[in-house]
C-alpha positions as protocol buffer text, in pm:
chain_id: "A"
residue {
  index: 1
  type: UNK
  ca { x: 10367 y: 12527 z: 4003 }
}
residue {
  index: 2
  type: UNK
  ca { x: 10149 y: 12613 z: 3689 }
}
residue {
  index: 3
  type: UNK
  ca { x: 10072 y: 12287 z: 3562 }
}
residue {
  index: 4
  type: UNK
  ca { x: 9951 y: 12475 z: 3232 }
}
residue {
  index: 5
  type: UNK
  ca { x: 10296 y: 12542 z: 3155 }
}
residue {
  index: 6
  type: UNK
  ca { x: 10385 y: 12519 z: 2804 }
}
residue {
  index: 7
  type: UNK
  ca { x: 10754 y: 12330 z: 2804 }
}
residue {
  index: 8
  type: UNK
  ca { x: 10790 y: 12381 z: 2463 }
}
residue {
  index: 9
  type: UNK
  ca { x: 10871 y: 12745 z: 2521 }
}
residue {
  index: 10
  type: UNK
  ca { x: 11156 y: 12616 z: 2680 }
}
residue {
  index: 11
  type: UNK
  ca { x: 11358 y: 12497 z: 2376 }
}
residue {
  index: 12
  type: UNK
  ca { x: 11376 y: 12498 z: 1988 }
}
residue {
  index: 13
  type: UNK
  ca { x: 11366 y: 12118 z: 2016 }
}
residue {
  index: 14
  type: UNK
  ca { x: 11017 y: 11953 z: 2030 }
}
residue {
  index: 15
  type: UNK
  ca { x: 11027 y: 11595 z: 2213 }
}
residue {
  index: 16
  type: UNK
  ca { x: 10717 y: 11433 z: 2239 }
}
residue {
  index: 17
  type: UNK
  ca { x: 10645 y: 11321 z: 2585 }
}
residue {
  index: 18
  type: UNK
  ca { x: 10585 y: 10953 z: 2485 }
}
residue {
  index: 19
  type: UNK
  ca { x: 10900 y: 10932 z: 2307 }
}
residue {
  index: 20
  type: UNK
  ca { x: 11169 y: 10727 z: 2514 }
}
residue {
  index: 21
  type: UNK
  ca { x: 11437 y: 10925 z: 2719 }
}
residue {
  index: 22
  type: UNK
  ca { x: 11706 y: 10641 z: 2794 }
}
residue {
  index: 23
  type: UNK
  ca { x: 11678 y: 10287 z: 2794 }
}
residue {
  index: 24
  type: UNK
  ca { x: 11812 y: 10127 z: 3158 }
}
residue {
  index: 25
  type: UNK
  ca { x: 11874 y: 9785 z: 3269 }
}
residue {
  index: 26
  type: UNK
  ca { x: 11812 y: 9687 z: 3583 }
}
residue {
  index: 27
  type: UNK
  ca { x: 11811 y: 9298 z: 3738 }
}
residue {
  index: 28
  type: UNK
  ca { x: 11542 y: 9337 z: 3973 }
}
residue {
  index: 29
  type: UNK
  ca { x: 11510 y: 9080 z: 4211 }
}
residue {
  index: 30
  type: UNK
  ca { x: 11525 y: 8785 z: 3920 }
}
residue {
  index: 31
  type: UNK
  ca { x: 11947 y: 8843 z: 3859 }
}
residue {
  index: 32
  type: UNK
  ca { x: 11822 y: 8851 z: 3489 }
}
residue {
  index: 33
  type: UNK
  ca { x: 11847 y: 9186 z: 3292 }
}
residue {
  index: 34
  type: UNK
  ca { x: 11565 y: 9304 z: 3208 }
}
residue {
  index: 35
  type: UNK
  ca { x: 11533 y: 9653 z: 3002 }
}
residue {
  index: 36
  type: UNK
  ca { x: 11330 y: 9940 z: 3149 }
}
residue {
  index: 37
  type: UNK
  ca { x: 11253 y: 10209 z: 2910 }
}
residue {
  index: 38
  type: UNK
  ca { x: 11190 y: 10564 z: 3084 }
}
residue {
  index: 39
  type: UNK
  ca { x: 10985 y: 10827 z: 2872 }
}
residue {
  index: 40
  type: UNK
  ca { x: 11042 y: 11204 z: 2846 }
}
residue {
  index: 41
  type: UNK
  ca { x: 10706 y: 11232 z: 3049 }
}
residue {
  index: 42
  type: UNK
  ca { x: 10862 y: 11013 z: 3322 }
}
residue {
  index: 43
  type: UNK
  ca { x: 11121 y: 11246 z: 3371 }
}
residue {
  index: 44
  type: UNK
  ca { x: 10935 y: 11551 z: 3300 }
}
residue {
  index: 45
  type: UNK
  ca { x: 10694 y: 11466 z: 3559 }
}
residue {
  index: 46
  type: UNK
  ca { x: 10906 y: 11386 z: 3861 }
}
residue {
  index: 47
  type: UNK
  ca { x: 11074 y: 11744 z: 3790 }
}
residue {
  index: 48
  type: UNK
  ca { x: 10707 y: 11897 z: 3804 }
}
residue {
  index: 49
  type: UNK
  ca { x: 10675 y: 11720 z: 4123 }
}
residue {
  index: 50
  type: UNK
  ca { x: 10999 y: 11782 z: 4289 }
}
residue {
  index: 51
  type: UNK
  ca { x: 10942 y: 12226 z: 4185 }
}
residue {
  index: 52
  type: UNK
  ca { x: 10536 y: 12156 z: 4355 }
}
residue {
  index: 53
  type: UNK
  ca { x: 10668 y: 12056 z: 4685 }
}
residue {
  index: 54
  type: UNK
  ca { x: 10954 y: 12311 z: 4656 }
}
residue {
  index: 55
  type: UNK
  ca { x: 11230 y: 12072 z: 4726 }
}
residue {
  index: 56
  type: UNK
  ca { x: 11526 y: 12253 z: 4608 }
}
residue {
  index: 57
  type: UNK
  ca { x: 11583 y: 12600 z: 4592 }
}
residue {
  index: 58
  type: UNK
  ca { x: 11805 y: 12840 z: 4408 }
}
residue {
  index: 59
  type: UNK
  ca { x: 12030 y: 12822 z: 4701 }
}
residue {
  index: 60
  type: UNK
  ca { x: 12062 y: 12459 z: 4794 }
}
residue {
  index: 61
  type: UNK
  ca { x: 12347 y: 12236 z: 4690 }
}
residue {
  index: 62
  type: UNK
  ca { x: 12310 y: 11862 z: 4605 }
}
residue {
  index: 63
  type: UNK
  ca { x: 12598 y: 11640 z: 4629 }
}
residue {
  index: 64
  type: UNK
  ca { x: 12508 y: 11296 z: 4480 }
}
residue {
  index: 65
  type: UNK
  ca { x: 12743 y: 11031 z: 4504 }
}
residue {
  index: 66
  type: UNK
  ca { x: 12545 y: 10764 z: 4235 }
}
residue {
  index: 67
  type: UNK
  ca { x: 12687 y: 10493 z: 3978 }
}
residue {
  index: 68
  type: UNK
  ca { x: 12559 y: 10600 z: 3644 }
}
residue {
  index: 69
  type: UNK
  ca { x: 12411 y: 10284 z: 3632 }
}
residue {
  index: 70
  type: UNK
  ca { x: 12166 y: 10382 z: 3823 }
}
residue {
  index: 71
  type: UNK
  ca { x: 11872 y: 10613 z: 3682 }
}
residue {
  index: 72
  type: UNK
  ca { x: 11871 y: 10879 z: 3969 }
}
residue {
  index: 73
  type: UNK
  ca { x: 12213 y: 11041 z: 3851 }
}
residue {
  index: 74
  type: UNK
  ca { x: 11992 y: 11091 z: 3521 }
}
């Protein structure tokens, strides 16, 4: 994958990479909430990762049986 790629060209909306993408909470293994916040990088960067291995292709179909509670169905 072209890690020079320019994501803006992508959209007419500019999101800064640093700028938070969702807030989730998550207990841990303290039972106490604790907030987790997960930038637009974050997420931008395990798609990069997940199109350099070649994990999916246009072909594949993933079934995902997730609580939205849970930040993977993001």
């Amino acid at each position: 994958m072209d890690s020079d790629m320019n994501c803006n060209c992508l959209s007419s909306v500019i999101v800064p990479g640093e700028e938070i993408a969702y807030i989730i909470f998550t207990s841990g293994s303290s039972g106490i909430p604790k907030a987790v916040q997960v930038r637009h990088k974050n997420f931008i960067d395990c798609m990069h990762s997940l199109a350099y291995i070649n994990a999916f292709d246009k072909d594949d179909t993933v079934v995902q049986m997730i609580r939205c509670s849970f930040d993977i169905h993001v």
